[in-house]
Every structure is written in C-alpha cells, then in structure tokens.
mmCIF file as gemmi writes it, N, C-alpha and C atoms, coordinates in Angstrom:
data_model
loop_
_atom_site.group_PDB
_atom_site.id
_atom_site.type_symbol
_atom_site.label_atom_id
_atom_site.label_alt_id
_atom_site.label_comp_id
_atom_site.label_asym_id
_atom_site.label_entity_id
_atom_site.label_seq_id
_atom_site.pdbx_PDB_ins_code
_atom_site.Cartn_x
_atom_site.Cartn_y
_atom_site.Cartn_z
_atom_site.occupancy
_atom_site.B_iso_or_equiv
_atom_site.pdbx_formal_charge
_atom_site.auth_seq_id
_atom_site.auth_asym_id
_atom_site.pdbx_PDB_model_num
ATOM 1 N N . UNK Axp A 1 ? -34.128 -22.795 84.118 1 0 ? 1 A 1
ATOM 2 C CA . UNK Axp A 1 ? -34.521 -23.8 85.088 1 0 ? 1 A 1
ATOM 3 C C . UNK Axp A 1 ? -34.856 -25.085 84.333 1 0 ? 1 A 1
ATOM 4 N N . UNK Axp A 2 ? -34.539 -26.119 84.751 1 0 ? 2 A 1
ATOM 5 C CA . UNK Axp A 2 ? -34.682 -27.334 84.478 1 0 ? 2 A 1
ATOM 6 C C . UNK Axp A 2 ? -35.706 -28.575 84.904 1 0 ? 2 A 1
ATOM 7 N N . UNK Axp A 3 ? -36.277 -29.385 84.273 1 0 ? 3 A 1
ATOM 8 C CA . UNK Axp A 3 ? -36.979 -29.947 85.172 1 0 ? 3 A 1
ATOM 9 C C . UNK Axp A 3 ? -35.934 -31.378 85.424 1 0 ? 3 A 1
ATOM 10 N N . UNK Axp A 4 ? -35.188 -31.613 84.574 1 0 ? 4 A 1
ATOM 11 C CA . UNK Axp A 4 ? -34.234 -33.503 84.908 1 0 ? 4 A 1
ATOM 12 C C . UNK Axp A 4 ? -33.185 -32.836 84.691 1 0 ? 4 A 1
ATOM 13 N N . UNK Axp A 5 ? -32.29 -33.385 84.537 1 0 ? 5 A 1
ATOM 14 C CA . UNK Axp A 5 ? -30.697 -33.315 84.379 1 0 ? 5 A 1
ATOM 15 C C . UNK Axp A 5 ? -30.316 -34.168 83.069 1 0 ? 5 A 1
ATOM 16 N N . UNK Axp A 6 ? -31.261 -35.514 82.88 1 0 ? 6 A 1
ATOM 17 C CA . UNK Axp A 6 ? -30.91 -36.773 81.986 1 0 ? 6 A 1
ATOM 18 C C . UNK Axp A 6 ? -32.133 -37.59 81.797 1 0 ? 6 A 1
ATOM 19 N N . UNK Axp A 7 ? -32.287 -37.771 80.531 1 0 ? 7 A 1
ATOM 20 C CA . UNK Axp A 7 ? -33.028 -38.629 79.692 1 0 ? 7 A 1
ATOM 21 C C . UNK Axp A 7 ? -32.415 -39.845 79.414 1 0 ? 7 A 1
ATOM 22 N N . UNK Axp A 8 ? -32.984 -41.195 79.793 1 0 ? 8 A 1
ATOM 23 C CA . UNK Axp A 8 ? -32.286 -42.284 78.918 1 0 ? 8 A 1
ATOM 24 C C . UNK Axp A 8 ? -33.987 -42.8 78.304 1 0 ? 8 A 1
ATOM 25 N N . UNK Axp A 9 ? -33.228 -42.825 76.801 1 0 ? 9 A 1
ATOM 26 C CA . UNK Axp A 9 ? -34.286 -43.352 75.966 1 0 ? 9 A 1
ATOM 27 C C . UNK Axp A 9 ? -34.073 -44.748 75.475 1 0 ? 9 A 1
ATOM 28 N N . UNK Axp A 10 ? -35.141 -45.555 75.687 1 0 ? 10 A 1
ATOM 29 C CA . UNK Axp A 10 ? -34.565 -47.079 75.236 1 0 ? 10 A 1
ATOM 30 C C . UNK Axp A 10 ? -35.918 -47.469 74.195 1 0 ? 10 A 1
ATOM 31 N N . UNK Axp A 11 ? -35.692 -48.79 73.655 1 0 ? 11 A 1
ATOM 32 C CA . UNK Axp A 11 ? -36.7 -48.975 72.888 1 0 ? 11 A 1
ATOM 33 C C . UNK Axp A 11 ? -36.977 -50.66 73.456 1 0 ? 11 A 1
ATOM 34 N N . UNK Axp A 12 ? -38.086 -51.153 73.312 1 0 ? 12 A 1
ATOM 35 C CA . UNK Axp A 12 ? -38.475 -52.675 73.748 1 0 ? 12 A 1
ATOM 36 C C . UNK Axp A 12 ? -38.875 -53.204 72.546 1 0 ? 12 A 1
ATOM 37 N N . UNK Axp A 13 ? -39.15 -54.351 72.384 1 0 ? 13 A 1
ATOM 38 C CA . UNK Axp A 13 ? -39.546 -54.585 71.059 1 0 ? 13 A 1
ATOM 39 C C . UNK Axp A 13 ? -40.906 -55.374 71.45 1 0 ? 13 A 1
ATOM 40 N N . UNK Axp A 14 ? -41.233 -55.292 72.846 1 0 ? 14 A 1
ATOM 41 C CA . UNK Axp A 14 ? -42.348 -55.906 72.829 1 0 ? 14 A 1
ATOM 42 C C . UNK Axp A 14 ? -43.237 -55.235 74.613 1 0 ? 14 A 1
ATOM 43 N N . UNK Axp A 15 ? -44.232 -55.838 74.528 1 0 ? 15 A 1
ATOM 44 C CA . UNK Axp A 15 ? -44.876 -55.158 76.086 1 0 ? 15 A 1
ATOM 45 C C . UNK Axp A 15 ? -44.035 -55.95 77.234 1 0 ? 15 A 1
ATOM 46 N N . UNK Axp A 16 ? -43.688 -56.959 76.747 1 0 ? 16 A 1
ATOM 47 C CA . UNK Axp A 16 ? -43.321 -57.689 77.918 1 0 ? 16 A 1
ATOM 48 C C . UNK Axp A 16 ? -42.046 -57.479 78.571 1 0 ? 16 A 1
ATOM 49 N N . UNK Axp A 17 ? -41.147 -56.914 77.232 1 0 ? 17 A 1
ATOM 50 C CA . UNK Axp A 17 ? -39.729 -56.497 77.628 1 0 ? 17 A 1
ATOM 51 C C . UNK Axp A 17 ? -39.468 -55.326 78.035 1 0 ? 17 A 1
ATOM 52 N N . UNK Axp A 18 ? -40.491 -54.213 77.67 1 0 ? 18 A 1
ATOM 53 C CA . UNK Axp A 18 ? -40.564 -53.059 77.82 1 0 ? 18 A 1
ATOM 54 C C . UNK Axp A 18 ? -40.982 -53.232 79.686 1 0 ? 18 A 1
ATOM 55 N N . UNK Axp A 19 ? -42.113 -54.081 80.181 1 0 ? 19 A 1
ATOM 56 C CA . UNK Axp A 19 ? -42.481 -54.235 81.309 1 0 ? 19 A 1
ATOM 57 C C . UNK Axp A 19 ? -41.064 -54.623 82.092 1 0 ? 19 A 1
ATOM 58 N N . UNK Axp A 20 ? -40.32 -55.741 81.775 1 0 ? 20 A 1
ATOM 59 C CA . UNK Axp A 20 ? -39.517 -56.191 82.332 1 0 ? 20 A 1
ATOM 60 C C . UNK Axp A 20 ? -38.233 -55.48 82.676 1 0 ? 20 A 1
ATOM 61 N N . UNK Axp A 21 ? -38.122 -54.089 81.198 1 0 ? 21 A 1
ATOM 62 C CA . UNK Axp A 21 ? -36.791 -53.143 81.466 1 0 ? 21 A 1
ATOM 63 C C . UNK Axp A 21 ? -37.37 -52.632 82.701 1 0 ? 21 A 1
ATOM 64 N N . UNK Axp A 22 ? -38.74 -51.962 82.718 1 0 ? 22 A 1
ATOM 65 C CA . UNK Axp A 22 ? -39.374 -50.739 83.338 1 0 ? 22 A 1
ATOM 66 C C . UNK Axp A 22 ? -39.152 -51.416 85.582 1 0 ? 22 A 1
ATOM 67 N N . UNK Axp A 23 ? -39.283 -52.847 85.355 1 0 ? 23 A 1
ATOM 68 C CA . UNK Axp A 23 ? -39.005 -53.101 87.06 1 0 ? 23 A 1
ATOM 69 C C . UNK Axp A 23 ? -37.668 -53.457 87.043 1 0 ? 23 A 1
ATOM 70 N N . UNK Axp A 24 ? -36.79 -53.952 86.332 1 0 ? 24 A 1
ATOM 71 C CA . UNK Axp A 24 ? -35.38 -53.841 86.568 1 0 ? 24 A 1
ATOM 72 C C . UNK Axp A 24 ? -35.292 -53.011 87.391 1 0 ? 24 A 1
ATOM 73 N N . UNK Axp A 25 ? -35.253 -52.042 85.929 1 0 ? 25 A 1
ATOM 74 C CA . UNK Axp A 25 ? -34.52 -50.47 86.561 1 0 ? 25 A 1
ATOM 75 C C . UNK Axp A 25 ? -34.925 -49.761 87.89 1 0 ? 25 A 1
ATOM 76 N N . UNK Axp A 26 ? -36.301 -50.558 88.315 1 0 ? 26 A 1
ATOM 77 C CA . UNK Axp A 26 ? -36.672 -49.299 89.357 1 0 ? 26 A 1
ATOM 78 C C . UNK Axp A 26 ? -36.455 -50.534 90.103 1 0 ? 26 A 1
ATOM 79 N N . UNK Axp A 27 ? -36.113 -51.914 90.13 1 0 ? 27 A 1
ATOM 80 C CA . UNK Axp A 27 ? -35.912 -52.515 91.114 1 0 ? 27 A 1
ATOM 81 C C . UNK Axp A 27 ? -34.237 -52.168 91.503 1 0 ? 27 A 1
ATOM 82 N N . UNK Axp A 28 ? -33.609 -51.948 90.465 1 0 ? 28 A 1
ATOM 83 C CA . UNK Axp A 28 ? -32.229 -51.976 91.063 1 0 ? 28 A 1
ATOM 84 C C . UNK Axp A 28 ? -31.766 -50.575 91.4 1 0 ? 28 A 1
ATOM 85 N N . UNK Axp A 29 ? -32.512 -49.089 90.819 1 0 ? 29 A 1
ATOM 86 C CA . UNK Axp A 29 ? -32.198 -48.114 91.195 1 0 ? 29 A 1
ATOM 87 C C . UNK Axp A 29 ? -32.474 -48.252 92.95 1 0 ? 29 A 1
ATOM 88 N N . UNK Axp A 30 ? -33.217 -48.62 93.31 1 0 ? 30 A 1
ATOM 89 C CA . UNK Axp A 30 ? -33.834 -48.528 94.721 1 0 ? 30 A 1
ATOM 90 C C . UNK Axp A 30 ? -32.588 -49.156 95.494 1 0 ? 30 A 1
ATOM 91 N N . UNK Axp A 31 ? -32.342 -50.139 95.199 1 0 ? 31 A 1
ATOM 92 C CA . UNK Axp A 31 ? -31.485 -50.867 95.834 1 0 ? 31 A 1
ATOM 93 C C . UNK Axp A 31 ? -30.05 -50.735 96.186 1 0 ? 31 A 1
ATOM 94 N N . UNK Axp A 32 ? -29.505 -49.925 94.758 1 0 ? 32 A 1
ATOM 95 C CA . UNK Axp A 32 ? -28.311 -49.374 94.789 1 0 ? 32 A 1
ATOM 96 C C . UNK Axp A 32 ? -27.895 -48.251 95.237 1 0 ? 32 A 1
ATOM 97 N N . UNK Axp A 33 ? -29.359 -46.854 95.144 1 0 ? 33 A 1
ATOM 98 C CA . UNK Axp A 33 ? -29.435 -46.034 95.371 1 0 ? 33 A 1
ATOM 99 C C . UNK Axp A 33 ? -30.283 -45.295 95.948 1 0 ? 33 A 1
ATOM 100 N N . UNK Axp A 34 ? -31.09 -46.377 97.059 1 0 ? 34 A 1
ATOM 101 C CA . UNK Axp A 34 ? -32.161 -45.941 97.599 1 0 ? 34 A 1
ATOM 102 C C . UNK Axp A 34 ? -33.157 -44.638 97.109 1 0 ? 34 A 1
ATOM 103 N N . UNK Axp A 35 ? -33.47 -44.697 95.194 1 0 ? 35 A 1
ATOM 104 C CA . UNK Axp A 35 ? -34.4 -43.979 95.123 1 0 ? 35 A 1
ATOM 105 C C . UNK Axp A 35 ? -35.285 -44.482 94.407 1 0 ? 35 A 1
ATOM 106 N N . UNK Axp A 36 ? -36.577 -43.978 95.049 1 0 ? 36 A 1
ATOM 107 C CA . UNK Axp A 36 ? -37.707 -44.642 94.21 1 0 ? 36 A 1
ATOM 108 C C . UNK Axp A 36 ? -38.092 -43.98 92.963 1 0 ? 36 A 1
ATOM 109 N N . UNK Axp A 37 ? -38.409 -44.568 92.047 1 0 ? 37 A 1
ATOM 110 C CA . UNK Axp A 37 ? -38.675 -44.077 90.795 1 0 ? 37 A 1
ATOM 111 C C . UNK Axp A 37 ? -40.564 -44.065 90.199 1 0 ? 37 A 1
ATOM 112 N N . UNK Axp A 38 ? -40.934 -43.09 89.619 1 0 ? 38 A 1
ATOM 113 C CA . UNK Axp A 38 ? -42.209 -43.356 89.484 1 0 ? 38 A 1
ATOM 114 C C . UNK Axp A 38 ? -42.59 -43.845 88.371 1 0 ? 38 A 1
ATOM 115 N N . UNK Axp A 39 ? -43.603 -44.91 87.922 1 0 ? 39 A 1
ATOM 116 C CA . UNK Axp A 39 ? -43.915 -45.378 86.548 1 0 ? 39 A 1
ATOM 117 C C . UNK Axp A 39 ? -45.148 -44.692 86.396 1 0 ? 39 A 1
ATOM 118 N N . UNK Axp A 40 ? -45.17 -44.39 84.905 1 0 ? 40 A 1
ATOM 119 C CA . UNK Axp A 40 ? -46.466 -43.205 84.271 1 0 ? 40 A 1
ATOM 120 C C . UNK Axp A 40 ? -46.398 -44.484 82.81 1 0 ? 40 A 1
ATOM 121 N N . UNK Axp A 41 ? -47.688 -44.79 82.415 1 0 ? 41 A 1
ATOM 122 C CA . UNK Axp A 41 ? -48.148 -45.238 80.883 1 0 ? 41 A 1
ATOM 123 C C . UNK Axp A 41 ? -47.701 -46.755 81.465 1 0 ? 41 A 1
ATOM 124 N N . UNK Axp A 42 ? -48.311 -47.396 80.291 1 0 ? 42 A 1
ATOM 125 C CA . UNK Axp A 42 ? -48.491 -48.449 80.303 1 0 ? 42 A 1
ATOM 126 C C . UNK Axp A 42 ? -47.738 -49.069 78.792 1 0 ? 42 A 1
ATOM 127 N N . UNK Axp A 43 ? -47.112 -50.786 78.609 1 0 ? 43 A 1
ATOM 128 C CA . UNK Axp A 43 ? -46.641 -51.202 77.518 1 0 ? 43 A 1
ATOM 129 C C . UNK Axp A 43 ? -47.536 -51.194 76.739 1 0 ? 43 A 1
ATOM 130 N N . UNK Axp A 44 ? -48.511 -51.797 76.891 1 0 ? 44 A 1
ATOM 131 C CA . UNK Axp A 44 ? -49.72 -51.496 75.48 1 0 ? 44 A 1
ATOM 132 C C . UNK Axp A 44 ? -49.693 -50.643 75.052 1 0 ? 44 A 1
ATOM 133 N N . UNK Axp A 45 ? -49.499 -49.923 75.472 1 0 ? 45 A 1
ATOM 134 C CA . UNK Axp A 45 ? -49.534 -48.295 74.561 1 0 ? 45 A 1
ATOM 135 C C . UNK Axp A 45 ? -48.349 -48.039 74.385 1 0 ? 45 A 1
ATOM 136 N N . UNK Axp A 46 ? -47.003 -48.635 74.587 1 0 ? 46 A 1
ATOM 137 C CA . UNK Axp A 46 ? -46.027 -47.977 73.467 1 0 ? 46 A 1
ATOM 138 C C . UNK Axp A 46 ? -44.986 -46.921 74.292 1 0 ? 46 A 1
ATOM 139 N N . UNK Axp A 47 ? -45.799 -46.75 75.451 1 0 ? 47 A 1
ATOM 140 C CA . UNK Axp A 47 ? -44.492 -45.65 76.178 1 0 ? 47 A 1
ATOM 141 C C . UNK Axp A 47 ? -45.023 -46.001 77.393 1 0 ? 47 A 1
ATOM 142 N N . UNK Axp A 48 ? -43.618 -46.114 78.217 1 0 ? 48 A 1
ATOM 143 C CA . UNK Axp A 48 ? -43.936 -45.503 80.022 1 0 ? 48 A 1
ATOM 144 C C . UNK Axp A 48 ? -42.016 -44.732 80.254 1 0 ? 48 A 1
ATOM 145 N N . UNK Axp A 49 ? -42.982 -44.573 81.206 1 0 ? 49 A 1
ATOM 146 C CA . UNK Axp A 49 ? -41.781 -43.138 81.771 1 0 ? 49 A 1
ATOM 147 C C . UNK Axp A 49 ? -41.688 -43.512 82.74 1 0 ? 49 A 1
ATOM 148 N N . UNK Axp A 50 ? -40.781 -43.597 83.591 1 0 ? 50 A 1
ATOM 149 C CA . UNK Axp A 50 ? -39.945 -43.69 84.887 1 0 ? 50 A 1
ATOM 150 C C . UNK Axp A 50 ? -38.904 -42.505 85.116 1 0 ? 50 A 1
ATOM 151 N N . UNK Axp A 51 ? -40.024 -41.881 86.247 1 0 ? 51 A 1
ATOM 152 C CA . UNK Axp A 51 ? -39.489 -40.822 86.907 1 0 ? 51 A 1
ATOM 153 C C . UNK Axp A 51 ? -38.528 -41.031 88.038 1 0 ? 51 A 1
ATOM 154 N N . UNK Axp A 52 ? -37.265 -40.566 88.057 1 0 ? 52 A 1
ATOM 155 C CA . UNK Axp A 52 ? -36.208 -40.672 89.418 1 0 ? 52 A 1
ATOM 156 C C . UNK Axp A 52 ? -35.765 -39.34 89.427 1 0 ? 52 A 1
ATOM 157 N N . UNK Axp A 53 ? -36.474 -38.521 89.463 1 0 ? 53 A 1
ATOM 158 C CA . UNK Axp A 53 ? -36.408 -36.889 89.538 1 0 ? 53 A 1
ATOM 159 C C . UNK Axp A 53 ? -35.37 -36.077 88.773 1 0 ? 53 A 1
ATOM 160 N N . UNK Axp A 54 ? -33.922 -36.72 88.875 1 0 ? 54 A 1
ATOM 161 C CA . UNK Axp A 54 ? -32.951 -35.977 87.814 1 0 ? 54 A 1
ATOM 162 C C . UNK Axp A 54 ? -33 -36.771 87.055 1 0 ? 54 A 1
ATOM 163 N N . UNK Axp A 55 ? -33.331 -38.163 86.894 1 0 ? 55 A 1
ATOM 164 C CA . UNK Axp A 55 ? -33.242 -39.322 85.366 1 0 ? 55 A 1
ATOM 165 C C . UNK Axp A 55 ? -34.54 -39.323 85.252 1 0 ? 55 A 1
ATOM 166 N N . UNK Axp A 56 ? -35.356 -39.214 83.943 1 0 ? 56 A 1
ATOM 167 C CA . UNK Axp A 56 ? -36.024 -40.025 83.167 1 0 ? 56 A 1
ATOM 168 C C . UNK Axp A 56 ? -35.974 -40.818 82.693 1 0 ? 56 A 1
ATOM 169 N N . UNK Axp A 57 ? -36.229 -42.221 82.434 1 0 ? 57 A 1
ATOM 170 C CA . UNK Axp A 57 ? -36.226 -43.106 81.764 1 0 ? 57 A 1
ATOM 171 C C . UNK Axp A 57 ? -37.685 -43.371 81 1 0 ? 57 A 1
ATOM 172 N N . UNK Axp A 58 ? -36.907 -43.386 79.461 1 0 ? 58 A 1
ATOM 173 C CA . UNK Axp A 58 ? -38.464 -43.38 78.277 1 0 ? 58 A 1
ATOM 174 C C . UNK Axp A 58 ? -38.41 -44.827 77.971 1 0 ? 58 A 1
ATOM 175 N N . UNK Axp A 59 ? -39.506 -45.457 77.77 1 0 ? 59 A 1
ATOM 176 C CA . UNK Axp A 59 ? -39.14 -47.152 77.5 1 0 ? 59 A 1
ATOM 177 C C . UNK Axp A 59 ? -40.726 -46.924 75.872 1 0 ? 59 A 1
ATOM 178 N N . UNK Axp A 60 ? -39.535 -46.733 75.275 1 0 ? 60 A 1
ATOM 179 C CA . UNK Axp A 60 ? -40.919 -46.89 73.798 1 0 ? 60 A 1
ATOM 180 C C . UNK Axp A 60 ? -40.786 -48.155 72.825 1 0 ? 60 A 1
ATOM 181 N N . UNK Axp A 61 ? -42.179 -48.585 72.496 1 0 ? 61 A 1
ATOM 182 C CA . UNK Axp A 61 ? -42.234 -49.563 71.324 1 0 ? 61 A 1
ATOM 183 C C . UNK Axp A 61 ? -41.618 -48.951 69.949 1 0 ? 61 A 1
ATOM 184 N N . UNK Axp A 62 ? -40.571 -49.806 69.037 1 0 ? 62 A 1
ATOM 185 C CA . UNK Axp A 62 ? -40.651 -49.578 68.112 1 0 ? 62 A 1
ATOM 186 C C . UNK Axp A 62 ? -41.475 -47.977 67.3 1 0 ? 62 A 1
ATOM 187 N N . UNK Axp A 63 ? -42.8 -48.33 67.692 1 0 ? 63 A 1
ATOM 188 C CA . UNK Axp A 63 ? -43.391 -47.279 66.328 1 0 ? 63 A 1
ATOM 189 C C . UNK Axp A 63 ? -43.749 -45.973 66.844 1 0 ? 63 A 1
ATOM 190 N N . UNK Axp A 64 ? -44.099 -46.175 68.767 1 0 ? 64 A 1
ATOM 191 C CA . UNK Axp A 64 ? -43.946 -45.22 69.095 1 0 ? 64 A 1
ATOM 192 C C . UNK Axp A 64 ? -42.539 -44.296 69.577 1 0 ? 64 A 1
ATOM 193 N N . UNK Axp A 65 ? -41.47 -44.602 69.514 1 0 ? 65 A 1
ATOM 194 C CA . UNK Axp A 65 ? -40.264 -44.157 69.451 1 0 ? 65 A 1
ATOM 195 C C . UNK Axp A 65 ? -40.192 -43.384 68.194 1 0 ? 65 A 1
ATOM 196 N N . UNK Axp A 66 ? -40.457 -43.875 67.023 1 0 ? 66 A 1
ATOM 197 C CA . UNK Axp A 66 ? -40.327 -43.079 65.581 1 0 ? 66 A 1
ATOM 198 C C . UNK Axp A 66 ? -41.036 -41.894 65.475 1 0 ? 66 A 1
ATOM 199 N N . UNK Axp A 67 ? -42.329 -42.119 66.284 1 0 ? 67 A 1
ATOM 200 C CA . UNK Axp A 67 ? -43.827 -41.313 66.089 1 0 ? 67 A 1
ATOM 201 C C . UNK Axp A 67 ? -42.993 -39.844 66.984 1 0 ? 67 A 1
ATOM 202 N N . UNK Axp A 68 ? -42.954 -40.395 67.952 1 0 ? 68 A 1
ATOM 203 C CA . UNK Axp A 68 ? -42.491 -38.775 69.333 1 0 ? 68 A 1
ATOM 204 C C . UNK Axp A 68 ? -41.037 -38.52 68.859 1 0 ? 68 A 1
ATOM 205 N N . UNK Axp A 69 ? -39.965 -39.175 68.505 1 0 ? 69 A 1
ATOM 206 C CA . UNK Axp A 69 ? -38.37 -38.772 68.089 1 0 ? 69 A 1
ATOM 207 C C . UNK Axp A 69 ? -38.222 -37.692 69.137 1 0 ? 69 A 1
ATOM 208 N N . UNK Axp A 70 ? -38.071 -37.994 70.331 1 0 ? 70 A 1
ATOM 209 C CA . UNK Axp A 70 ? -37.264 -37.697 71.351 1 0 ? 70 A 1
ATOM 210 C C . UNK Axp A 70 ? -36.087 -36.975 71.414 1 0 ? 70 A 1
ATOM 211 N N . UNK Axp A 71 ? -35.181 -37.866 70.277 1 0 ? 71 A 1
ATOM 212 C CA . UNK Axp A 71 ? -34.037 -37.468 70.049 1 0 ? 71 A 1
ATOM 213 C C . UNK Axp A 71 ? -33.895 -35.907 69.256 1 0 ? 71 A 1
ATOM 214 N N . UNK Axp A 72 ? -34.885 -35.856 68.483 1 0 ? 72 A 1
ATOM 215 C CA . UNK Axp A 72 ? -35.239 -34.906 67.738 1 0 ? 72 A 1
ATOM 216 C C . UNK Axp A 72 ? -35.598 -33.195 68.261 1 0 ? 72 A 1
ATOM 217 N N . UNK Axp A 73 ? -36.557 -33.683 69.339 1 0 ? 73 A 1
ATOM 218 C CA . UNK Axp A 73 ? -37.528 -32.396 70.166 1 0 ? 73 A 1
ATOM 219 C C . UNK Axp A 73 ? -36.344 -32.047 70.761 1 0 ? 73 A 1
ATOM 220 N N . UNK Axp A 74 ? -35.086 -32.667 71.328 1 0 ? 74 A 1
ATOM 221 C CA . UNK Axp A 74 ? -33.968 -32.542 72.541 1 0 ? 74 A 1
ATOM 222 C C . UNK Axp A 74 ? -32.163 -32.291 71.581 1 0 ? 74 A 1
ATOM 223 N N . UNK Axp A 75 ? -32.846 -32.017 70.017 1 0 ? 75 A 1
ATOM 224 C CA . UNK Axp A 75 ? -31.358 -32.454 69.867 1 0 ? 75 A 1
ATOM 225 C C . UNK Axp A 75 ? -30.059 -31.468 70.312 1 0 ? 75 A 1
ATOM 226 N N . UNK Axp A 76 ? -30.443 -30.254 71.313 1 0 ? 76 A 1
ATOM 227 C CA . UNK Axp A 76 ? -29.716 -29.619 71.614 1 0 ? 76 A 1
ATOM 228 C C . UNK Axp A 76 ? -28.739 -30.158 72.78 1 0 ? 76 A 1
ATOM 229 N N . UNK Axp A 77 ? -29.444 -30.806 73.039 1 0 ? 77 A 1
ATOM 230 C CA . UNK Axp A 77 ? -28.85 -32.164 74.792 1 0 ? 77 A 1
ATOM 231 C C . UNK Axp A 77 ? -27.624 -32.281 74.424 1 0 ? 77 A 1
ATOM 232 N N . UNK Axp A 78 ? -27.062 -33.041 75.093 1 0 ? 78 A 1
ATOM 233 C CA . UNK Axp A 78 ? -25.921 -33.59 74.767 1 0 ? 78 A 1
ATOM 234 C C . UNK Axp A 78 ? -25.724 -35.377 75.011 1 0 ? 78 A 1
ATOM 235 N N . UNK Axp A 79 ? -25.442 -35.88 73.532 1 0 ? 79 A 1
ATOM 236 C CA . UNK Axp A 79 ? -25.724 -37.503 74.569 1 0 ? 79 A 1
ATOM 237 C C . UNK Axp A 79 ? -24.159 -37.76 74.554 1 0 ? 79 A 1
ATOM 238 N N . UNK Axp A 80 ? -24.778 -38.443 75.671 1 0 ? 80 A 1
ATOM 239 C CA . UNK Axp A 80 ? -23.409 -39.222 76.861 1 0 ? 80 A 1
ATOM 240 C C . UNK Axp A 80 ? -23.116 -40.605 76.327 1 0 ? 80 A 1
ATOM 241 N N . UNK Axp A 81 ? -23.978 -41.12 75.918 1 0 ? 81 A 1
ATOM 242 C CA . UNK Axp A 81 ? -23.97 -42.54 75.562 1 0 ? 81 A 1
ATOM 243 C C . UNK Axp A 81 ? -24.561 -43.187 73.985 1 0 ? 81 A 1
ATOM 244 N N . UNK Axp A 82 ? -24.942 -43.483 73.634 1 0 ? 82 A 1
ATOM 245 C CA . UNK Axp A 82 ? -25.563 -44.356 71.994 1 0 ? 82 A 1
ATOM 246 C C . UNK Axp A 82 ? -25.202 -45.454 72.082 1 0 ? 82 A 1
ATOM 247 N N . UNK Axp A 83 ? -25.94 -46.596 72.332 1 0 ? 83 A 1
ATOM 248 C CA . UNK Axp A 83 ? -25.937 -48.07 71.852 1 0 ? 83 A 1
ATOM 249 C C . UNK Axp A 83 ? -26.885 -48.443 70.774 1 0 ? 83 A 1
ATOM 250 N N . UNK Axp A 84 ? -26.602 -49.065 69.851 1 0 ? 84 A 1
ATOM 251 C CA . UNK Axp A 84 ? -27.687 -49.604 68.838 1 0 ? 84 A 1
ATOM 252 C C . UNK Axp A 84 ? -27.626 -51.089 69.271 1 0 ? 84 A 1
C-alpha cells in the first residue's frame, strides 16, 4: 500500500522563491485541475510540502535538501524527470 504515487523534489535558493514556487503550484494545480493542495512547513525553515494526495511536492533550501537527501531514503523510485 502506498501513501502518493509521485514526489517532485525542487530546491529554492531562497524563502522567497521557495514561497513563490509553493503558490504557483497550488495556484495553478487548482485551476487546471481543480485540486486543492495542502501546504505543511514554512520557508524559514528550509522545507514545505504540498500535499495533492497522489503528488507531493518538497520545496527545500539548499542545506536542507543535502541534510534529508530525499533522493537517497527513495532511491528505489523511479525518476521520471531530472533537471539541474
């Protein structure tokens, strides 16, 4: 049993961009796809999560991205995508 289907992990390089990915996405998921997404954590601290029940979206600073390695705990996943 599963709890998501898909992880997208991104990185911000700052609170403000990290804020600004975090309402994009839940402004345009809603819109395109009438679903609401939930935000958990805050940019000051380096992570928030946006829940859309089968997507997660991880939005980490720099140091906290290195610290948790996501990629690491999951490397059995399969990724679909990689942009640097």
């Amino acid at each position: 049993m599963s709890f998501t289907d898909y992880f997208v992990i991104c990185t911000g390089t700052s609170d403000r961009m990290i804020d600004a990915l975090a309402k994009s996405v839940i402004e345009d998921i809603r819109s395109k796809f009438k679903k609401k997404g939930k935000q958990q954590g805050f940019s000051r601290d380096g992570w928030v999560i946006v829940d859309f029940g089968d997507i997660i979206l991880h939005l980490f600073s720099p140091d906290q991205r290195d610290f948790y390695q996501l990629e690491e705990l999951w490397e059995d996943g399969k990724v679909l995508l990689r942009l640097q």
